[in-house]
C-alpha positions as CSV (number, residue, x, y, z in Angstrom):
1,X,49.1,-16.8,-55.3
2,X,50.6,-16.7,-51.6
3,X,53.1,-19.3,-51.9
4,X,56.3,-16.5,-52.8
5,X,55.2,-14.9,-49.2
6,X,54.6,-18.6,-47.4
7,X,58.2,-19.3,-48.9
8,X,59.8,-16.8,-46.8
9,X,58.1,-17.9,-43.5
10,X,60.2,-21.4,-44.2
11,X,62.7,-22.3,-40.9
12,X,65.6,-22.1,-43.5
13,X,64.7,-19.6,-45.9
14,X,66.7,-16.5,-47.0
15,X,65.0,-13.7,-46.9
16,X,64.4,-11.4,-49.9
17,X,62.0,-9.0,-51.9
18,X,62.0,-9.5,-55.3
19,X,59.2,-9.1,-58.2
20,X,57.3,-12.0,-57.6
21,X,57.1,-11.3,-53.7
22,X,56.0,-8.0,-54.9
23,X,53.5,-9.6,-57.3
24,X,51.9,-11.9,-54.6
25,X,51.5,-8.8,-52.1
26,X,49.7,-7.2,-55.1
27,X,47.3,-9.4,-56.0
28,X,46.3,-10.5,-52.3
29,X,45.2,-6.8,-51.5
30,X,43.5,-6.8,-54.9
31,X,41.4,-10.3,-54.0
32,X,40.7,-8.9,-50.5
33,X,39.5,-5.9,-51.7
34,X,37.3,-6.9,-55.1
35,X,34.1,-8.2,-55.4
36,X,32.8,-11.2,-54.5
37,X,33.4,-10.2,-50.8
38,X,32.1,-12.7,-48.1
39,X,30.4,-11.0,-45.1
40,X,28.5,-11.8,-42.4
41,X,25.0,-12.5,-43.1
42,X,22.1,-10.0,-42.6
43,X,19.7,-11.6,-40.5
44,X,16.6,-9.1,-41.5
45,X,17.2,-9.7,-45.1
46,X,15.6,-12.5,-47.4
47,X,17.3,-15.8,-47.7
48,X,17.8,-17.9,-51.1
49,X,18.3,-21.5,-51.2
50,X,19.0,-22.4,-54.9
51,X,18.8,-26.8,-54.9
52,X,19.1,-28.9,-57.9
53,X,19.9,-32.7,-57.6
54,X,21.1,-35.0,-60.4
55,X,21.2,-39.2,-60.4
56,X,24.7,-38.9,-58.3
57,X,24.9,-35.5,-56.4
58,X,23.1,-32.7,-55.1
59,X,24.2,-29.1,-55.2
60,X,22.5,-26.0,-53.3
61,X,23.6,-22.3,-52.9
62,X,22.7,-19.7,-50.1
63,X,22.5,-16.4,-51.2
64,X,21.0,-12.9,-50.0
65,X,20.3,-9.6,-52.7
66,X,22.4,-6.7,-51.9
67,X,21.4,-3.4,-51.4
68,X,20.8,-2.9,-55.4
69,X,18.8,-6.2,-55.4
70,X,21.5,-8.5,-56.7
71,X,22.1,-12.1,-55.3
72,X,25.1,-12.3,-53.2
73,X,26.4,-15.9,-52.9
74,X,28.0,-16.3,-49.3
75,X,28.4,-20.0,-49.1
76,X,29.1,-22.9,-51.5
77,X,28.2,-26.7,-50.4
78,X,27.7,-30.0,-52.2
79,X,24.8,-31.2,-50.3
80,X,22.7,-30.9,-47.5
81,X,22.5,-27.2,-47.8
82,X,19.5,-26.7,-44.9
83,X,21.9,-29.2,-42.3
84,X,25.0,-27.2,-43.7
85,X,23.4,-23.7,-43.1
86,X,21.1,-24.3,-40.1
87,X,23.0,-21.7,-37.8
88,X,21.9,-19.2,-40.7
89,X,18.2,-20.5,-41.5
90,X,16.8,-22.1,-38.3
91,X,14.5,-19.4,-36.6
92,X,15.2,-16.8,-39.6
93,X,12.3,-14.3,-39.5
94,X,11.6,-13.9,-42.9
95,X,10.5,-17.5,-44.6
96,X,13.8,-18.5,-46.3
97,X,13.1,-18.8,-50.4
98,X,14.3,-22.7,-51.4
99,X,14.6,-22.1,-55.4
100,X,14.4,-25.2,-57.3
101,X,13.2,-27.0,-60.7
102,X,11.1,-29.4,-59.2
103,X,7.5,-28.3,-59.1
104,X,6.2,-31.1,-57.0
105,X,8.1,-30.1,-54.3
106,X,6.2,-26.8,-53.9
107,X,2.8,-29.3,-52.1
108,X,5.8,-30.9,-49.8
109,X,4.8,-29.1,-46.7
110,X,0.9,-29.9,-47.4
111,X,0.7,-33.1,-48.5
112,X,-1.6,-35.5,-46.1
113,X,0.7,-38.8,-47.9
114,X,3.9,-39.4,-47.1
115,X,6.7,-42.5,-46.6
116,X,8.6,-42.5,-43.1
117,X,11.7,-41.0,-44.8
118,X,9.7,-38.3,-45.9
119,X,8.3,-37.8,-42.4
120,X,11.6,-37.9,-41.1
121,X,13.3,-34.9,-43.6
122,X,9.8,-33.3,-42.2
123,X,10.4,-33.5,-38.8
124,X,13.5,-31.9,-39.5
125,X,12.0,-29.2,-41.2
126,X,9.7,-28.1,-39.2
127,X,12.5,-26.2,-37.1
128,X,12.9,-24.0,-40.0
129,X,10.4,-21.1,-41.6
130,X,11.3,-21.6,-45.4
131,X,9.2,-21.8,-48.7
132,X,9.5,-24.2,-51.9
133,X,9.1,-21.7,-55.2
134,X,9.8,-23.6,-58.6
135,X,12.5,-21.6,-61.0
136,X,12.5,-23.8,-64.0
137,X,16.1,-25.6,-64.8
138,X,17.0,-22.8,-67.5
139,X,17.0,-20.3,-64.9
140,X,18.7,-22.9,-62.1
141,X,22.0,-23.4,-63.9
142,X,24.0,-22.4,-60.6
143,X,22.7,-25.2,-58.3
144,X,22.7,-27.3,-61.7
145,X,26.1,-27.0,-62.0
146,X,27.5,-28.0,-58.4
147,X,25.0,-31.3,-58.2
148,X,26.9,-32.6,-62.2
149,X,30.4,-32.2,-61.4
150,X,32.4,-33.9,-63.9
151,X,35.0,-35.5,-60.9
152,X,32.1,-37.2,-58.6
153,X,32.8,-40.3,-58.2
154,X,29.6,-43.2,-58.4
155,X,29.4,-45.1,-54.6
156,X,28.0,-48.6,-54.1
157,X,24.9,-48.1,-53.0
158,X,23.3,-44.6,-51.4
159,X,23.3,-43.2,-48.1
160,X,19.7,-41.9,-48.3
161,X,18.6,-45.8,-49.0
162,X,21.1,-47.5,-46.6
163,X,18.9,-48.9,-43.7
164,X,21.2,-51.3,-41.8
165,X,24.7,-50.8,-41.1
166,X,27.3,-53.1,-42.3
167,X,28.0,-56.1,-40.5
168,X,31.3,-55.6,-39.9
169,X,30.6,-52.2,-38.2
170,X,29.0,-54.2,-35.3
171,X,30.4,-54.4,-31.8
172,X,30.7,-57.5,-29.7
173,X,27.6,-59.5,-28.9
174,X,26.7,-59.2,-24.9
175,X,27.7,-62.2,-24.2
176,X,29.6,-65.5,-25.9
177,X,26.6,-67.0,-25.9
178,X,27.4,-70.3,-27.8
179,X,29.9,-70.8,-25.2
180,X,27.7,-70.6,-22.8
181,X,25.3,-72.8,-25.0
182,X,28.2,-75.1,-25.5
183,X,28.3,-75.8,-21.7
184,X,24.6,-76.2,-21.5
185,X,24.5,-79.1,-24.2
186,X,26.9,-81.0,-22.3
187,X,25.5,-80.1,-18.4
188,X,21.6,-81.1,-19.7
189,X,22.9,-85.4,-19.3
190,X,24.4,-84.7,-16.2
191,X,21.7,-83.8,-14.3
192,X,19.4,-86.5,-12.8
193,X,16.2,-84.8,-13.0
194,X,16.4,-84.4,-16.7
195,X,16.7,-88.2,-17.4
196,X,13.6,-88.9,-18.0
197,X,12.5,-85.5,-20.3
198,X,15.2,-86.4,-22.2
199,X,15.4,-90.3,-22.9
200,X,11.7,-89.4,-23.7
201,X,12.9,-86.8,-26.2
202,X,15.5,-89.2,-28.0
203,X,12.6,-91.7,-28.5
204,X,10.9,-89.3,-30.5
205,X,8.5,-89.0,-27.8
206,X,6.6,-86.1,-27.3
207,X,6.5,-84.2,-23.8
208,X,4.2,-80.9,-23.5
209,X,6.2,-77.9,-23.2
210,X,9.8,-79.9,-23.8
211,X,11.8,-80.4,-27.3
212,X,15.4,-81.1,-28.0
213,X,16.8,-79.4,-30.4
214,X,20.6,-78.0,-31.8
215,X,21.9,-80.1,-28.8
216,X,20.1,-78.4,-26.5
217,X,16.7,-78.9,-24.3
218,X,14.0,-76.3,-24.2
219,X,11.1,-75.1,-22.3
220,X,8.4,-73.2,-23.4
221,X,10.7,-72.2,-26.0
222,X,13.4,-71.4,-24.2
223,X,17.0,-73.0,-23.5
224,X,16.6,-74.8,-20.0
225,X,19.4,-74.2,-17.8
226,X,20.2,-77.8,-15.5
227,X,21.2,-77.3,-12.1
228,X,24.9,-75.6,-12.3
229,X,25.7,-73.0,-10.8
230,X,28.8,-72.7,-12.7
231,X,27.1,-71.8,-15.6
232,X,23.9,-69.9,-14.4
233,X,26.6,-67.2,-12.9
234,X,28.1,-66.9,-16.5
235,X,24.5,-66.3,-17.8
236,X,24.3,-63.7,-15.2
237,X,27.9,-62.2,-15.7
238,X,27.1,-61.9,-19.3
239,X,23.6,-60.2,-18.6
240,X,24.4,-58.0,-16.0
241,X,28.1,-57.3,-15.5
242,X,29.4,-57.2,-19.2
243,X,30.5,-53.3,-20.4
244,X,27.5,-53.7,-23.1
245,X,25.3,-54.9,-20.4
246,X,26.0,-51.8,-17.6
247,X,24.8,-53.4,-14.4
248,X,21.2,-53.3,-14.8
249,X,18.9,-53.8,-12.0
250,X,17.1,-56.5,-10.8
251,X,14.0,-56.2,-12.9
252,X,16.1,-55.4,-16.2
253,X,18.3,-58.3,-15.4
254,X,15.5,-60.7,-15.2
255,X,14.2,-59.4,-18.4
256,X,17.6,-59.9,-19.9
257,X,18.0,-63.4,-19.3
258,X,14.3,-64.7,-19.5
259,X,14.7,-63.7,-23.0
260,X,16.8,-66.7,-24.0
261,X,17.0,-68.9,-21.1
262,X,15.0,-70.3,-17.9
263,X,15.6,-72.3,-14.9
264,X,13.7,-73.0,-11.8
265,X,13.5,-70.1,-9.5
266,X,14.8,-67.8,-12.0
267,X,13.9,-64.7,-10.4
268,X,15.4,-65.3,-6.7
269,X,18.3,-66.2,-8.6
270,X,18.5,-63.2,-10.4
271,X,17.6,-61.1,-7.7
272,X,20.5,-62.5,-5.2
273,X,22.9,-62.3,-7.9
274,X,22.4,-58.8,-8.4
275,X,21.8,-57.6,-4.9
276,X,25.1,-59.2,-3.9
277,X,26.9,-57.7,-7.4
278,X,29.9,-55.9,-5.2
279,X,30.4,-53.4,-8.0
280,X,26.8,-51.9,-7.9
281,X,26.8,-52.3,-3.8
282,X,29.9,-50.2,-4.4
283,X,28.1,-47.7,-6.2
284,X,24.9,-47.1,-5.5
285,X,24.2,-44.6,-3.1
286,X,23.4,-44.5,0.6
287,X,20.0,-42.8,1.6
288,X,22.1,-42.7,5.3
289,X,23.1,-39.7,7.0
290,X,26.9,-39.4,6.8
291,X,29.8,-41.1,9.0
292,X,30.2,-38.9,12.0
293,X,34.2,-38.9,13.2
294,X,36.0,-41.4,15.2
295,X,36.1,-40.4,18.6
296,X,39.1,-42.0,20.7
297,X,38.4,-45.0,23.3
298,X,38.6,-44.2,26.9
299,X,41.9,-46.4,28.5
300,X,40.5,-48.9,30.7
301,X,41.7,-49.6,33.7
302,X,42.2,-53.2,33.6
303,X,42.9,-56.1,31.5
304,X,39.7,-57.5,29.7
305,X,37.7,-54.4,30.5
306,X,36.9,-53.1,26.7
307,X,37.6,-56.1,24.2
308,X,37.0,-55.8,20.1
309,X,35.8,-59.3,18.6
310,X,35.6,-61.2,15.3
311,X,34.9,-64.2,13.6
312,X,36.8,-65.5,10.6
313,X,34.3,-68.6,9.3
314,X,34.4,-70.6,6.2
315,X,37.5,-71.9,6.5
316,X,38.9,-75.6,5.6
317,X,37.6,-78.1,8.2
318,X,41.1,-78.7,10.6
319,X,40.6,-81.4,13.3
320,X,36.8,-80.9,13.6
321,X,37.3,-76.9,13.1
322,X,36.2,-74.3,10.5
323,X,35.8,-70.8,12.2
324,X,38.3,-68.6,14.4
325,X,37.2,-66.4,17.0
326,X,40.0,-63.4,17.1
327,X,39.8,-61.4,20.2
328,X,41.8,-58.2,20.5
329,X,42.5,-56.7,24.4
């Protein structure tokens, strides 16, 4: 109806008045001022929910009666219609009126048995001060008629029954664990103080608390990590410094990594890994009072009188030497 007048707001469009500019203008006043009008909801009148639901859709209509007692529709959805209208309905003062041809429905808010996805649409309800009241289907044919339109289109499965998401929809694991498992299989025979547990294993001999399984040796039931730093680091990398992970603390950590694997000393490992993790050192905050200003150095009056000091250590061993003492006058 408005596309003669849209045509004239066009970058390269001549401009000109003719009948079925005319026309357009016409019948736009005429729809804006002709019943059905929508207006703002009155808040101290009675609210109408009108549901009906079908094998494939649902349909539901909000309406309020006029001033002569008529129902006024105001709003039009597919579904959902207490999630689609809840800055109408929530905290409405007068119990909102859901309309519907299911007569069971009216014992919803009573009844002492229900599944968990009926306890959940509950808990959602509970926000809202409504009533069930059966119309039978005869009488129902508005809400009948949005939940069987003839254009819906029949999805795999239903959203109201899909419990776990699709695979696919999954981020990345924590951690590339079978890496990490990869270089525990191989680490396990070079360790000396496994090669006993596990020539015993290969035998098919038993040894309480130890089994070798998927190329890998186990403890209580979890994956043993042999002496390598290397690869204990990577465990804790993967636990604690990983995006998914978010720098846990100490106790969180532990938990973390106890799930799946264990080592001797686990915990004072964890515990120095993390308490030396620069990024949280970095971050956390200081309980301290704050850095007062520099204040400038008096000039001494003679050589050697105020000296700054410090050691650089770790370094390559060089003719018996592996530290520097720097001294600054």
């Amino acid at each position: 109806m408005a596309r003669p007048l849209y045509n004239l707001l066009k970058k390269d469009s001549v401009w000109k008045w003719d009948l079925a500019e005319q026309q357009s203008f016409e019948g736009l006043k005429k729809c804006l001022t002709s019943a059905p009008l929508l207006l703002q909801p009155d808040t101290t009148r009675q609210f109408y929910v009108e549901c009906n639901a079908s094998d494939y859709a649902t349909g539901a209509i909000l309406s309020q009666r006029n001033s002569k007692g008529k129902l006024a529709p105001e709003l039009l959805v597919v579904i959902r219609a207490f999630k689609e209208w809840r800055h109408l309905l929530e905290g409405s003062e007068l119990p909102v009126q859901v309309l519907m041809d299911h007569k069971n429905l009216e014992y919803f808010s009573t009844s002492q048995s229900l599944n968990k996805r009926q306890i959940r649409w509950a808990n959602f309800l509970v926000d809202y001060n409504f009533q069930i009241i059966y119309r039978p289907g005869a009488q129902n044919k508005k809400a009948d008629i949005l939940s069987r339109r003839y254009n819906l289109v029949t999805l795999e499965g239903g959203v109201e029954n899909q419990v776990l998401l699709n695979p696919e929809l999954f981020i990345a694991s924590i951690t590339q664990d079978q890496e990490i498992n990869d270089l525990i299989g191989k680490a396990i025979y070079e360790d000396d103080c496994l090669k006993e547990i596990l020539h015993k294993l290969q035998n098919k001999e038993k040894v309480l608390d130890w089994e070798l399984r998927e190329g890998l040796l186990w403890f209580q039931g979890k994956i043993f990590v042999p002496k390598d730093d290397t690869i204990r680091n990577l465990i804790l990398e993967s636990r604690h410094n990983a995006l998914a992970a978010g720098h846990p603390g100490q106790a969180r950590t532990l938990e973390l990594v106890s799930r799946s694997y264990y080592w001797p000393l686990l915990k004072k490992f964890v515990n120095s890994y993390v308490s030396h993790c620069e990024t949280c050192i970095r971050s956390k905050p200081t309980n301290q009072l704050p850095v007062g200003l520099l204040k400038p150095l008096q000039i001494p009056e003679r050589p050697w009188e105020d000296i700054a000091y410090d050691m650089i250590v770790g370094l390559p061993v060089s003719e018996g030497f592996d530290a520097i003492l720097t001294v600054i006058d």
